[in-house]
C-alpha positions as CSV (number, residue, x, y, z in Angstrom):
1,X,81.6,71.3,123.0
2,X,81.6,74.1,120.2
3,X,84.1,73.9,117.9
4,X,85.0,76.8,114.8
5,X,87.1,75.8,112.5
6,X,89.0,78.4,110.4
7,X,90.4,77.6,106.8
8,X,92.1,79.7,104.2
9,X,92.0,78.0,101.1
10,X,93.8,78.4,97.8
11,X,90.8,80.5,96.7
12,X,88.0,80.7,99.5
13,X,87.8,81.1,103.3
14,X,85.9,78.4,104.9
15,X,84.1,78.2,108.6
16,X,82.8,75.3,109.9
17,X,80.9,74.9,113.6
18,X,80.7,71.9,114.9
19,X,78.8,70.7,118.1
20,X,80.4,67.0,119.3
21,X,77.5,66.5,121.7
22,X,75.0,66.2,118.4
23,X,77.7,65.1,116.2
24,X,76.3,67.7,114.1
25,X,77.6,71.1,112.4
26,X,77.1,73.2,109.6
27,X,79.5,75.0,107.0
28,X,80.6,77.9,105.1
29,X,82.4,79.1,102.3
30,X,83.1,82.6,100.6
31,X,85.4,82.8,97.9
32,X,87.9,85.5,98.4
33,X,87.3,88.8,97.5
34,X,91.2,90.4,96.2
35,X,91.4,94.3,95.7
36,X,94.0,93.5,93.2
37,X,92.9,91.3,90.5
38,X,95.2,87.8,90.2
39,X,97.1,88.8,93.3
40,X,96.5,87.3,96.5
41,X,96.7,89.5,99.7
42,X,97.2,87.7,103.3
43,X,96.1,90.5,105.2
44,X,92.7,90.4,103.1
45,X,92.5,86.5,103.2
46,X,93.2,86.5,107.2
47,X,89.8,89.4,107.6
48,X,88.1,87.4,105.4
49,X,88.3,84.5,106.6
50,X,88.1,85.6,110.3
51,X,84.5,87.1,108.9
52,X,83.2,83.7,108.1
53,X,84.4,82.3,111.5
54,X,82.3,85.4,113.1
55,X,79.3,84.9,111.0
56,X,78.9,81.4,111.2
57,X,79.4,81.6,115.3
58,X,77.7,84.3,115.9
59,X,75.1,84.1,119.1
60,X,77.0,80.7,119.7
61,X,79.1,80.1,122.9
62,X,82.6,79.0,121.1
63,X,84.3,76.3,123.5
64,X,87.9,76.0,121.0
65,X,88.8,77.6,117.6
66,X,91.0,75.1,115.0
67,X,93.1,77.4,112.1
68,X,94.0,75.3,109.2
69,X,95.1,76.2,105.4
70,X,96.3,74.8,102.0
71,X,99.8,76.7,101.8
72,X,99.8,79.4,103.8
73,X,100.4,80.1,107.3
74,X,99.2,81.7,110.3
75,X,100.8,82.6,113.4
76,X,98.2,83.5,116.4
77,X,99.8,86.1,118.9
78,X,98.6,88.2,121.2
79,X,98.4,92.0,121.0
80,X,101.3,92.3,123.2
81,X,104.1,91.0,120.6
């Protein structure tokens, strides 16, 4: 099984892919990017770190997705709501 794993951290967005039939994975971590110097921006640190879950998986056959963070929060819905 293929497993991403999202973070948003206090200052970076972090992917991680991890395979539990080889026990093995790999990470990675971008440092946010903020148009707005010393302000953060949710909507910029969600697309960010929703970029480093798509790079790190991409060509890979995702089985489940895991969202974490530090302080913030996240709220999946679908398009409909």
């Amino acid at each position: 099984m293929i497993i991403l794993t999202l973070e948003t951290s206090t200052t970076s967005a972090k992917a991680m892919l991890y395979d539990s039939d080889t026990d093995s994975g790999e990470t990675l971590t971008r440092p946010f990017i903020m148009p707005e110097r010393n302000q953060m921006n949710a909507d910029v640190m969600v697309s960010q770190t929703l970029d480093a879950g798509r790079e790190i998986a991409q060509g890979k056959h995702v089985d489940a997705i895991s969202v974490s963070s530090v302080w913030h929060s996240l709220i999946l819905r679908s398009h409909d709501y």
